[in-house]
C-alpha positions as CSV (number, residue, x, y, z in Angstrom):
1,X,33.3,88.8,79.1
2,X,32.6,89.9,75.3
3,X,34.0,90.6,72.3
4,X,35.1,94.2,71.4
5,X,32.8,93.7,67.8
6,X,29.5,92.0,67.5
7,X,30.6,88.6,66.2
8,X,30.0,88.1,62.5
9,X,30.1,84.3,61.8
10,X,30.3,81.0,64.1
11,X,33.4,78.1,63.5
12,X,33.9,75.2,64.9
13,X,37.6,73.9,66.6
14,X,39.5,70.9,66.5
15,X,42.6,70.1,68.4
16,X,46.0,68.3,67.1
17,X,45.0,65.4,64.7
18,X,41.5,65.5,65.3
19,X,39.8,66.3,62.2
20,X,36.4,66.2,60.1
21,X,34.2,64.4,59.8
22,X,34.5,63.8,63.6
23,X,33.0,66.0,66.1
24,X,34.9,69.0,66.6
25,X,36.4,69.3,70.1
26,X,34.5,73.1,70.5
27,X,31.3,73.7,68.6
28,X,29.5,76.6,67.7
29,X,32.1,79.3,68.6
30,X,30.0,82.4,68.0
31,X,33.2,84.9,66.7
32,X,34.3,87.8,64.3
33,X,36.6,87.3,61.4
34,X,38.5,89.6,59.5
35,X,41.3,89.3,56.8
36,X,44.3,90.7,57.1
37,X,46.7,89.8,54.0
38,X,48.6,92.9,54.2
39,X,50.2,90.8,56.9
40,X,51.4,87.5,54.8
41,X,54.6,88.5,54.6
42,X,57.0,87.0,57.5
43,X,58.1,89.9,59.9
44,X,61.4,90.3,60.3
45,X,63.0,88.0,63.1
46,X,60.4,86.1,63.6
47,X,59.6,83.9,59.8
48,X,57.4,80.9,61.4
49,X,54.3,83.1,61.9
50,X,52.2,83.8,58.9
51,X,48.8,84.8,58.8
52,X,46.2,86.4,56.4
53,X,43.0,86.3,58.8
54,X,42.1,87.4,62.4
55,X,39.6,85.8,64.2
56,X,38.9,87.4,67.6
57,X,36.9,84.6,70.4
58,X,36.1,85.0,73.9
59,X,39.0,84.5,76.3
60,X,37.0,81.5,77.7
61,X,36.6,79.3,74.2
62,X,39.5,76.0,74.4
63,X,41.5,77.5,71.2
64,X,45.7,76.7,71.1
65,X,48.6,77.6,68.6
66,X,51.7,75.2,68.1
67,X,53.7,77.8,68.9
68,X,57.1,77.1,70.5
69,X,56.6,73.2,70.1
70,X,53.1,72.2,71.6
71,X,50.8,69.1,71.0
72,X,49.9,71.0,68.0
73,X,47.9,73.8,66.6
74,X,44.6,74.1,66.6
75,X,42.5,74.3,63.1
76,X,39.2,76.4,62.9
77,X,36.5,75.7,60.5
78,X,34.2,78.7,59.5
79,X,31.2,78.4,60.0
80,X,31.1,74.8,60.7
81,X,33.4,71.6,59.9
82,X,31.9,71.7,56.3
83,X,33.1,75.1,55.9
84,X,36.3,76.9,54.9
85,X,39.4,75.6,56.9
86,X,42.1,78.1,58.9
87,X,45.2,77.0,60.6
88,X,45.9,78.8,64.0
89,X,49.5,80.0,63.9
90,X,49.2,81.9,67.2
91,X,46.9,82.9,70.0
92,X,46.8,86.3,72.2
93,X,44.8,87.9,74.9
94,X,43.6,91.4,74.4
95,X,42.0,93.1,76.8
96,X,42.8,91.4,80.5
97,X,41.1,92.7,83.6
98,X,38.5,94.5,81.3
99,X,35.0,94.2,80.0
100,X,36.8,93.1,76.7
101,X,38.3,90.1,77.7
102,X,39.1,88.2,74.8
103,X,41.4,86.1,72.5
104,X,42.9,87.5,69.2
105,X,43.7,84.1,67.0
106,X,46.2,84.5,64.2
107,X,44.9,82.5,61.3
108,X,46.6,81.0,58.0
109,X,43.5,80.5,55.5
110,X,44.0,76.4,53.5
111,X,42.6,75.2,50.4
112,X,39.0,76.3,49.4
113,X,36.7,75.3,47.6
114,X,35.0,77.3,45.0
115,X,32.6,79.1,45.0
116,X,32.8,79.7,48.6
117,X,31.0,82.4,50.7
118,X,32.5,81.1,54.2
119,X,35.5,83.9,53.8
C-alpha cells in the first residue's frame, strides 16, 4: 500500500517512555506532514484531542495514540530523533481495502528549537 501524497519528510518513532538518545523503536518512516492549526482548538464533546499537525504513514508502520487509556502515546521525531518532536494524540485508518491504505496520525507539535527547518 501507499500514501495518497508523495511523502515529503522522514521521522523516526518511539513508544511510551522510550526516548532519545536511544534508538527509536521505528526508524526511517518515509511520510508526509502537514499543519493543521486551524484545528487547535478542542472540538466540542470531545476536549482531550488537540492537534496542530497531520502526518499521514503507511498503514503498516508500528505508530499508537494513548487514546482511551493505553501503554501510552507514541512520540514522532521529524526527520530523525535530533529533529523537531510531535506527540501523537490519535491514530486513524484512511483508505481500507484500497490502493491507499494508510494511517492519518493526529499530531501535537512540543518545544522547538530555533531556528528550526524540521516543521
Amino acid at each position: 500500500m501507499s500514501l495518497p501524497v508523495p511523502a515529503n519528510t522522514t521521522c523516526d518513532i518511539y513508544h511510551g517512555t522510550n526516548t532519545p538518545p536511544s534508538p527509536p523503536d521505528v526508524a526511517g518512516v518515509s511520510c508526509y506532514l502537514e499543519e493543521r492549526f486551524r484545528n487547535i482548538k478542542p472540538e466540542t464533546g470531545n476536549p482531550t484531542i488537540i492537534y496542530d499537525h497531520i502526518l499521514r504513514v503507511e498503514a503498516s508502520v508500528d505508530i499508537r495514540d494513548g487514546y482511551n487509556g493505553t501503554a501510552g502515546p507514541s512520540a514522532v521525531y521529524v526527520p530523525d530523533k535530533n529533529g523537531t518532536r510531535f506527540l501523537v494524540e490519535a491514530v486513524a485508518r484512511a483508505g481500507r481495502g484500497t490502493g491507499l491504505d494508510h494511517k492519518i496520525v493526529y499530531l501535537q507539535r512540543q518545544h522547538v528549537t530555533w531556528p528550526s527547518s524540521d516543521v
